[in-house]
MARZA-981492 format. One line per 8 residues: number of its first residue (from 0); their letters; for each residue x, y negated, z negated of N, C-alpha, C, O, CB. Coordinates in steps of 0.2 Angstrom, whole numbers. Glycine has a CB too. Example, Ala and Ser with C-alpha at 12.3 -4.5 7.8 and 13.67 -1.06 7.14 Angstrom:
BEGIN
0> as> 66 28 -39 62 22 -39 66 16 -39 71 17 -42 57 22 -45  64 11 -35 68 5 -36 64 0 -39 67 -6 -40 70 3 -29
END
This chain:
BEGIN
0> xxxxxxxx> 235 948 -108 241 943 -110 244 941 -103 245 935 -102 246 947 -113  245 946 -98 249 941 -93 243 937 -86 244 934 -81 257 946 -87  235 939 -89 232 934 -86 232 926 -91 229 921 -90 223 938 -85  234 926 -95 234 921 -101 241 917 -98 241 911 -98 235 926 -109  245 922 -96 253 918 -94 252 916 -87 256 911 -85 261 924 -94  247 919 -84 247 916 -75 240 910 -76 238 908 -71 245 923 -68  237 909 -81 234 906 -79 237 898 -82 236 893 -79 228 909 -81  240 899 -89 245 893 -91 248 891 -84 248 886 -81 252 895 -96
8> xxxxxxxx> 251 896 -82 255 893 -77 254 889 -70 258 885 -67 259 897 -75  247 892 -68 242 889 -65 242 880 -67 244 874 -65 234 895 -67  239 882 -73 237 874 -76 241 869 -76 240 863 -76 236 875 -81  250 873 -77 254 869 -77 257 866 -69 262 862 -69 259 871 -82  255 868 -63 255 868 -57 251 864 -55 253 860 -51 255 874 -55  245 863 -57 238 858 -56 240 852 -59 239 847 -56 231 860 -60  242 852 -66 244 848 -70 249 840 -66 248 834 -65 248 854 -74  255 847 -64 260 842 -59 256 839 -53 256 834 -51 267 846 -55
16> xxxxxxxx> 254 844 -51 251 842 -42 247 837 -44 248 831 -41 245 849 -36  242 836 -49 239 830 -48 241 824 -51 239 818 -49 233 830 -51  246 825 -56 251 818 -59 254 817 -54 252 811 -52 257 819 -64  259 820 -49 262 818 -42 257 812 -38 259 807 -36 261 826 -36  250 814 -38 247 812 -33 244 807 -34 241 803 -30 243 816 -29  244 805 -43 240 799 -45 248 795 -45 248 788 -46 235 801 -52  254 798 -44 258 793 -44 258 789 -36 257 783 -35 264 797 -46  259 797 -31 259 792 -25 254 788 -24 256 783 -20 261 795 -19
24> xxxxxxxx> 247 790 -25 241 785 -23 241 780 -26 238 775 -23 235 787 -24  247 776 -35 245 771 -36 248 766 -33 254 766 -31 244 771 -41  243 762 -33 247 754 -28 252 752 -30 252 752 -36 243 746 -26  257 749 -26 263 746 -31 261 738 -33 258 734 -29 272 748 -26  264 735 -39 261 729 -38 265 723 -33 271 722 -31 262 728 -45  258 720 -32 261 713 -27 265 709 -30 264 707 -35 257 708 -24  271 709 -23 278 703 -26 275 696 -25 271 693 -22 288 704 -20  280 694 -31 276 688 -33 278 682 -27 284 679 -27 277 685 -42
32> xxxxxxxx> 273 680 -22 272 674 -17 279 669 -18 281 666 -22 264 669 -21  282 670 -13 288 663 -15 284 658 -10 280 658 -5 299 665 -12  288 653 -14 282 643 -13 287 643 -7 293 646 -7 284 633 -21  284 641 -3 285 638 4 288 631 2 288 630 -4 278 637 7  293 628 6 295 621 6 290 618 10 289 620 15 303 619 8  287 612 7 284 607 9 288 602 9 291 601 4 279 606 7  289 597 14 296 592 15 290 585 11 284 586 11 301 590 27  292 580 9 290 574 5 286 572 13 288 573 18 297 567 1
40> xxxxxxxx> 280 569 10 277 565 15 278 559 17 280 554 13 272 565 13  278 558 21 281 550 24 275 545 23 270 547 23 284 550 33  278 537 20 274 535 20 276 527 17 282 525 15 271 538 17  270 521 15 276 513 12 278 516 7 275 520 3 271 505 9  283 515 6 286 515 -2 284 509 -6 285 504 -2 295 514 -3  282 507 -11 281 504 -15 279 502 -20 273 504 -20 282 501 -13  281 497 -26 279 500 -32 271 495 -36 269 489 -36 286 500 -36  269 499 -39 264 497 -40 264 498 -48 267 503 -51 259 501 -35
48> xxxxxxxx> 262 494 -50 261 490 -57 254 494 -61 250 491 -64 260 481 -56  254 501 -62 244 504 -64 242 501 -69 236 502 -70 242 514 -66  245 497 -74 242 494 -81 247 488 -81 252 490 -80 243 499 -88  247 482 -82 250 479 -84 247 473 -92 247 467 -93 251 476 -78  245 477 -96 245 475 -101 239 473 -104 239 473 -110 247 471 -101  233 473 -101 228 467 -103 223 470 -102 219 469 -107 228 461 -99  221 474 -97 213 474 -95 214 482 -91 220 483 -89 209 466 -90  208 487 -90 207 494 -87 206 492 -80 203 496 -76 201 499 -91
56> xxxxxxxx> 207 485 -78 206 484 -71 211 491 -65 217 493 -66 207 474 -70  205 491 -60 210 497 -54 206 505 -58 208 511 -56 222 496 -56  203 506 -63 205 513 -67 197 513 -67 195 508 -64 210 514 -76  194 518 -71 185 520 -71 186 526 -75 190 530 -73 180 522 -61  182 527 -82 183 531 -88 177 528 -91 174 523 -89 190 531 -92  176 531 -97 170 530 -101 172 522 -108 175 522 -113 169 541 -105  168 518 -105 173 514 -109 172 513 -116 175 509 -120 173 507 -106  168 518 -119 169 519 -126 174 525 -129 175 527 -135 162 521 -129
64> xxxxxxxx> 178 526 -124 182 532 -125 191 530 -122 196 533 -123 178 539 -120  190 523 -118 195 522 -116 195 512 -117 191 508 -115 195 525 -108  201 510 -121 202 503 -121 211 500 -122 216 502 -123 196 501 -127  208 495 -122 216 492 -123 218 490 -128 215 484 -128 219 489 -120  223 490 -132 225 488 -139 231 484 -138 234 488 -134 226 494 -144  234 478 -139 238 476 -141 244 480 -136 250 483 -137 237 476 -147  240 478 -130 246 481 -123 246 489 -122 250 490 -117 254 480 -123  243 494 -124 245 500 -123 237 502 -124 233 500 -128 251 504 -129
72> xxxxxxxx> 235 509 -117 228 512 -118 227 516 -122 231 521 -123 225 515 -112  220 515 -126 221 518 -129 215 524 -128 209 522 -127 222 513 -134  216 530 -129 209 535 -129 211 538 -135 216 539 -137 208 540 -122  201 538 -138 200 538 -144 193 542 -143 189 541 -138 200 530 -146  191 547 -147 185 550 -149 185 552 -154 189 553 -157 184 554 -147  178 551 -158 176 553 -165 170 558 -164 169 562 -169 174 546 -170  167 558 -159 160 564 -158 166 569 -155 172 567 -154 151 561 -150  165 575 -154 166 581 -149 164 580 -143 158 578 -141 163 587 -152
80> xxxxxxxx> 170 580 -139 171 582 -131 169 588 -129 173 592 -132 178 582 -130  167 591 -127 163 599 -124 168 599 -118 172 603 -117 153 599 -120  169 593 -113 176 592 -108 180 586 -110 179 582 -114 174 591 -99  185 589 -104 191 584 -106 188 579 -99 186 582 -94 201 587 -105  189 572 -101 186 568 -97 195 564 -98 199 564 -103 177 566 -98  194 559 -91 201 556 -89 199 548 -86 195 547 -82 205 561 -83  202 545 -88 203 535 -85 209 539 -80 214 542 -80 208 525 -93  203 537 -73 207 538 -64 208 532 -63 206 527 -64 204 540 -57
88> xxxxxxxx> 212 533 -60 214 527 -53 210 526 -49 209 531 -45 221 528 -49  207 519 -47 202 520 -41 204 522 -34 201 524 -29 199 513 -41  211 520 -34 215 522 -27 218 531 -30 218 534 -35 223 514 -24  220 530 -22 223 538 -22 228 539 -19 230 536 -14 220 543 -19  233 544 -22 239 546 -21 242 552 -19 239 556 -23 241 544 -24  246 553 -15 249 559 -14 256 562 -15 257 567 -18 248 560 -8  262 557 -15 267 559 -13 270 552 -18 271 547 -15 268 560 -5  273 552 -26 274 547 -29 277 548 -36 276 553 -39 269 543 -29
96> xxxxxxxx> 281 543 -38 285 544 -45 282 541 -49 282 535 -48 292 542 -46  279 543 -54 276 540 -60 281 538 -67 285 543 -69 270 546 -62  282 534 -70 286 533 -75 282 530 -82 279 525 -80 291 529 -71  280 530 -88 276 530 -91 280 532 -99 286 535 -99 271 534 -88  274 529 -106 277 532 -112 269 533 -114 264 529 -113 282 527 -117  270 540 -117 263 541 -120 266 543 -129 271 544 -132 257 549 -115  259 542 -132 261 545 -139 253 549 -142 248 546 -143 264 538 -144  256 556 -144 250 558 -145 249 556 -155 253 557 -160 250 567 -142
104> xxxxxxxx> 243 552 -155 242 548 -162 240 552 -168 243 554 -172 237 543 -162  232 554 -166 229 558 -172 226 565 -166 224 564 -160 222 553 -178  226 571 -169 228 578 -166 231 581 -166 235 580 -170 229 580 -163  232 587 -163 236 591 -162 235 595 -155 237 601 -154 237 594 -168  233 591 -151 228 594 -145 233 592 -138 238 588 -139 220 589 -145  233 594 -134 238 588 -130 234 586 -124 228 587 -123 246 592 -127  240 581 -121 235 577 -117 240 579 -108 244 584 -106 236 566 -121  238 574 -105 241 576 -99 239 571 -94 235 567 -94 239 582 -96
112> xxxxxxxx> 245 572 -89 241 566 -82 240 572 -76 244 576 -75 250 558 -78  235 571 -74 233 575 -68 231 572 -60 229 566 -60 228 579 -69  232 575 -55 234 573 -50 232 576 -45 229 580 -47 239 573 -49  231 576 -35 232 580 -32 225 585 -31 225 590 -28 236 582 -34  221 582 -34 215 584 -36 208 580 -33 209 576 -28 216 583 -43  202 581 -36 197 578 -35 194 578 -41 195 581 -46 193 582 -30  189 571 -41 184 571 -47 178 576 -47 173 575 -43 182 563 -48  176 580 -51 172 587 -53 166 586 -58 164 590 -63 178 593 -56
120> xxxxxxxx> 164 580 -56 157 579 -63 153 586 -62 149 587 -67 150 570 -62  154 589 -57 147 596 -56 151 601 -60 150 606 -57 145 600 -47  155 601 -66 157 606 -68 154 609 -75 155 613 -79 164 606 -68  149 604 -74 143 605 -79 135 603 -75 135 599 -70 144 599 -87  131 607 -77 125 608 -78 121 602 -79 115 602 -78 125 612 -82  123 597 -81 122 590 -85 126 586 -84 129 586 -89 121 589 -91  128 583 -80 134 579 -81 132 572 -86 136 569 -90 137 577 -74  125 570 -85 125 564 -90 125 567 -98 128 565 -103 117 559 -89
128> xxxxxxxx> 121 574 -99 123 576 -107 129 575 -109 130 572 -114 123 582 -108  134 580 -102 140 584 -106 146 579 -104 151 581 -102 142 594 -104  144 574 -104 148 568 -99 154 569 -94 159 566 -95 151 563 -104  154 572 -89 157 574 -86 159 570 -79 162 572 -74 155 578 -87  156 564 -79 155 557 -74 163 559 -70 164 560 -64 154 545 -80  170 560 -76 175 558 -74 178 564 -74 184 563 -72 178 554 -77  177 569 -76 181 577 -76 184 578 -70 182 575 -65 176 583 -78  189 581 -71 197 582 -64 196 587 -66 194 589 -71 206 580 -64
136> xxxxxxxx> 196 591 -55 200 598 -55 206 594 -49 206 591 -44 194 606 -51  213 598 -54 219 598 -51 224 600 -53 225 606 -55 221 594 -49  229 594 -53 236 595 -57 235 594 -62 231 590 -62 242 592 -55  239 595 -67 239 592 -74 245 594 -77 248 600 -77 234 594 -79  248 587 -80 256 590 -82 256 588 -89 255 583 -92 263 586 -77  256 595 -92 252 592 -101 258 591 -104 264 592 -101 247 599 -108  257 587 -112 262 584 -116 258 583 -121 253 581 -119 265 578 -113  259 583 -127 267 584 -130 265 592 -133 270 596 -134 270 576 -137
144> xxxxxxxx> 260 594 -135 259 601 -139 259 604 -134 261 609 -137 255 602 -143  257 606 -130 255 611 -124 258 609 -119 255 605 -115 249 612 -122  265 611 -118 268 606 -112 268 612 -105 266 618 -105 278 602 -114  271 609 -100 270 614 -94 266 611 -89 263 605 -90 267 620 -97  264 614 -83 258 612 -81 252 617 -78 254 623 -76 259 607 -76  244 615 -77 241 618 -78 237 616 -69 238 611 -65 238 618 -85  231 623 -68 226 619 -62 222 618 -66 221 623 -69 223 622 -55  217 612 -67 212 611 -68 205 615 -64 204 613 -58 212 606 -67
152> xxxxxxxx> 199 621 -67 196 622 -63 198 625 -58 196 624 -52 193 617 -63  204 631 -59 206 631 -52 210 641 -54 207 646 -53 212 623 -49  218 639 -57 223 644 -57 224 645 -64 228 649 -67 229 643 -53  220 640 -68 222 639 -75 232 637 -75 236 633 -72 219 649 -80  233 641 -80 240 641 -81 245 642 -75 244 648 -73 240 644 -85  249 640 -73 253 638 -70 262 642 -71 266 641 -66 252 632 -71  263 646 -76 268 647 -77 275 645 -78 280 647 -78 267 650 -75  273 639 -79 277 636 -80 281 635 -88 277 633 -93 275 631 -77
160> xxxxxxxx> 289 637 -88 289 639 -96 290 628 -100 293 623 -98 298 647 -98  288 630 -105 285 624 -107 292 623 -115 291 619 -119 275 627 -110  297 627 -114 301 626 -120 308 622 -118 313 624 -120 302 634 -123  308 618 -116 312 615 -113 310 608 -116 312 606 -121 312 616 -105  305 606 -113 300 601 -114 299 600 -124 298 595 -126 292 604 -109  300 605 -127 296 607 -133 303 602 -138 302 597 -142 295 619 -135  309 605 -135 315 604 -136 318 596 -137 321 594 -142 318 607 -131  314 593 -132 315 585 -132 309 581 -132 308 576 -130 319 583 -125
168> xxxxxxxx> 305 585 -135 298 580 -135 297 577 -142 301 578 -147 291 586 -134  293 573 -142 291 570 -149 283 572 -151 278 570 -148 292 562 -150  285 575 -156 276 575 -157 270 571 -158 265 572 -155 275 577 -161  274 565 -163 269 559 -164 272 554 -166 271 550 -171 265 559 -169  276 552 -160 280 546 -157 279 545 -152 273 546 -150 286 547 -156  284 542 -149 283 540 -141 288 543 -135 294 543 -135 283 532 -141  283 546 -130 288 549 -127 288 547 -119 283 546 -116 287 558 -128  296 545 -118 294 541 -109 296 550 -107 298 555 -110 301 532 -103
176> xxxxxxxx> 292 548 -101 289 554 -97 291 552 -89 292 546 -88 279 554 -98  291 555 -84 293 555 -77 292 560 -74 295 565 -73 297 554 -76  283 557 -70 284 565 -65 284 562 -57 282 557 -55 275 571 -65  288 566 -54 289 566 -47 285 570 -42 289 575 -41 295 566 -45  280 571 -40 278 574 -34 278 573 -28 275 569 -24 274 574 -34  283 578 -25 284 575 -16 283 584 -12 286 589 -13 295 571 -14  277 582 -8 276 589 -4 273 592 -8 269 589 -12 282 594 -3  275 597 -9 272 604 -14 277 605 -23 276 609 -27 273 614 -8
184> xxxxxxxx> 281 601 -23 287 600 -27 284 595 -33 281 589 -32 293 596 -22  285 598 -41 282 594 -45 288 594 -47 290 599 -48 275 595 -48  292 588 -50 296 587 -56 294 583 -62 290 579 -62 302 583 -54  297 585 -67 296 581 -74 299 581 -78 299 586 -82 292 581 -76  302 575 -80 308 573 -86 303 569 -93 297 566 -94 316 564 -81  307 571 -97 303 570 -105 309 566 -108 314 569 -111 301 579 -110  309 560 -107 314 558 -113 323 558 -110 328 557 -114 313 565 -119  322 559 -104 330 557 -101 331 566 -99 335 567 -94 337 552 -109
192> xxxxxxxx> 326 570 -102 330 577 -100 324 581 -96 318 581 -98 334 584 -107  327 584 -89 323 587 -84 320 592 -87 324 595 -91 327 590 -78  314 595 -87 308 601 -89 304 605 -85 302 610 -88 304 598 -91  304 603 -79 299 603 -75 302 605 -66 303 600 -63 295 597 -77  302 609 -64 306 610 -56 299 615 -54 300 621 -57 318 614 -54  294 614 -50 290 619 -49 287 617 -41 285 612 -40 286 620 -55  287 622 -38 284 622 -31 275 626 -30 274 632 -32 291 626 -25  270 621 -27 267 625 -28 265 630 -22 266 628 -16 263 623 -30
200> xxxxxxxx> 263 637 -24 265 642 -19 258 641 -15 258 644 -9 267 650 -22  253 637 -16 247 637 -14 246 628 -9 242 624 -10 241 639 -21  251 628 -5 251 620 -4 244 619 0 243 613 1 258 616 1  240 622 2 235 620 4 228 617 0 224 613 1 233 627 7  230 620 -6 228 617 -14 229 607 -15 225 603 -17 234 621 -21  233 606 -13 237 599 -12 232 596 -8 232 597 -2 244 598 -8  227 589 -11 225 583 -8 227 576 -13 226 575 -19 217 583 -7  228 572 -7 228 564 -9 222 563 -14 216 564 -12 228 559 -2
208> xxxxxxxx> 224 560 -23 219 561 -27 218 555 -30 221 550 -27 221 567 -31  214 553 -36 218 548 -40 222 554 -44 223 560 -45 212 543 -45  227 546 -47 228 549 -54 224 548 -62 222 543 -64 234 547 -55  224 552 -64 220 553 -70 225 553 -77 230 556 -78 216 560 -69  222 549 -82 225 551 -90 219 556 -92 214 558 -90 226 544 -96  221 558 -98 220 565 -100 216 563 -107 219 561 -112 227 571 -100  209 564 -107 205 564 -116 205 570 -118 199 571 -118 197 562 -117  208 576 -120 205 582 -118 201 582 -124 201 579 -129 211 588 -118
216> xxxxxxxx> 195 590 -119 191 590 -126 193 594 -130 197 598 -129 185 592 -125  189 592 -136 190 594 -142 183 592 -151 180 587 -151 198 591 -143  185 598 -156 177 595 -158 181 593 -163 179 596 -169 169 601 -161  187 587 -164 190 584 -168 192 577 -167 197 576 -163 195 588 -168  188 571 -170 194 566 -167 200 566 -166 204 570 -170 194 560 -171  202 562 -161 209 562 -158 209 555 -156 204 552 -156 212 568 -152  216 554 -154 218 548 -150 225 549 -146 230 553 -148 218 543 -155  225 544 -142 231 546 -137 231 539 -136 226 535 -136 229 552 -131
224> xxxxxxxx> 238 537 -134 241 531 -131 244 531 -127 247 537 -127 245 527 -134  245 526 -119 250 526 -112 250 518 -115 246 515 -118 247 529 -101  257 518 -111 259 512 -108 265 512 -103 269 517 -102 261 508 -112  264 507 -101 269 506 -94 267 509 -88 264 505 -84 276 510 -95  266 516 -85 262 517 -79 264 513 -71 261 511 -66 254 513 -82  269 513 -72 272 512 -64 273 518 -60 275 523 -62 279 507 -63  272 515 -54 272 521 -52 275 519 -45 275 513 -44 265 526 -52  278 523 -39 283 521 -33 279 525 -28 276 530 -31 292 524 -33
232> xxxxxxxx> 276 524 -22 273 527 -19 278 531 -15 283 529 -13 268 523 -16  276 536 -13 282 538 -6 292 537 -7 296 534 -4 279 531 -1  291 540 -13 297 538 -16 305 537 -11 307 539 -5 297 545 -22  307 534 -14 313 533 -9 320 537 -11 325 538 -6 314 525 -10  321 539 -16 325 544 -21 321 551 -22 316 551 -25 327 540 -28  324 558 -19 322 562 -18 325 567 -28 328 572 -30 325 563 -10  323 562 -31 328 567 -37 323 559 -42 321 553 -40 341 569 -35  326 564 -51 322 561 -56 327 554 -58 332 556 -60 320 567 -62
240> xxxx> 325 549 -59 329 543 -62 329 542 -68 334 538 -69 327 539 -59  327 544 -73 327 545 -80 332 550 -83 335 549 -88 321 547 -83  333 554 -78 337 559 -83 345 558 -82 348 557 -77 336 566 -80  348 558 -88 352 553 -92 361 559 -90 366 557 -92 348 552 -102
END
């Protein structure tokens, strides 16, 4: 019997000593990265007209997937997308205010403008199969069902909380939109109200890119509309002008 009571007691001594030590050996978790200020890059200011009504002239996309209707672009699929492929801008940009209205039509998928990035047709195996001529890895600032923003090909999700955005959005309407990127600093107003204040903590991630509209993939026709599309290069106003 009291080899029975010293040997519990043994066990309950082993017991602690090794719970102690798996406590102190475990790593404590890494505090999370605070974003660096990157100051706005210097540069011309000025504005630049990306659509003016008529024709995809300046842009490069798949032109059975991208056209223009009665002044507004229209992107349209009826086969299944495997990727999200995007109408870019042939020039590139780094540091600028985009102002714009999109409307997401038939779906429920969401769409997005991305940025800051590089064009990635090698992220398939085939790029003439899986049409990936125009696929983006970068920024992407989605709208209107999945709002927030993401990395392309990169960090995925972004943490950025998306219920702000959700609040003043329209589903299958039309929504003006405003993103400002200066530095490592992304802003973005939905509709007259701010959504979006995020710094990225990785600014080394950051190259002068085109900008891209967003087809995303999906094995559902969809359709998606922009118009307007001006954009300010090198902004002159350090803060969002839509918001009301």
């Amino acid at each position: 019997m009291r080899c029975a009571r010293l040997s519990v007691a043994f066990l309950f001594i082993l017991v602690g000593t090794v719970s102690g030590q798996d406590k102190k050996d475990t790593p404590k978790k890494e505090a999370k990265k605070e974003a660096p200020v990157v100051k706005p890059r210097e540069g011309e200011s000025k504005t630049v007209k990306l659509f003016v009504g008529k024709s995809l002239d300046g842009w490069e996309g798949y032109s059975d997937l991208w056209s223009v209707n009665d002044g507004v672009i229209v992107a349209k699929n009826t086969a299944p997308l495997k990727f999200s492929t995007y109408l870019l801008t042939k020039d590139t940009y780094s540091d600028f205010r985009l102002t714009f209205a999109s409307k997401l039509v038939t779906s429920e998928m969401h769409s997005g403008v991305c940025f800051w990035g590089v064009v990635k047709p090698d992220v398939s195996k085939d790029p003439e199969k899986d049409r990936t001529k125009h696929t983006y890895a970068g920024h992407l600032v989605m709208f209107p069902s999945g709002y927030g923003l993401y990395d392309l090909f990169g960090r995925n999700g972004l943490g950025v909380d998306g219920a702000p955005a959700k609040k003043v959005g329209k589903q299958h309407d039309w929504n003006d939109i405003e993103i400002l990127a200066q530095g490592n600093r992304i802003r973005v107003a939905v509709n007259g109200a701010a959504v979006v204040d995020w710094r990225d903590p990785q600014p080394e991630r950051i190259k002068a890119g085109p900008i891209g509209l967003q087809l995303h993939s999906n094995t559902v026709p969809q359709e998606v509309q922009f118009k307007g599309l001006v954009l300010e290069t090198f902004p002159k106003e350090d803060k969002l002008l839509t918001v009301k």
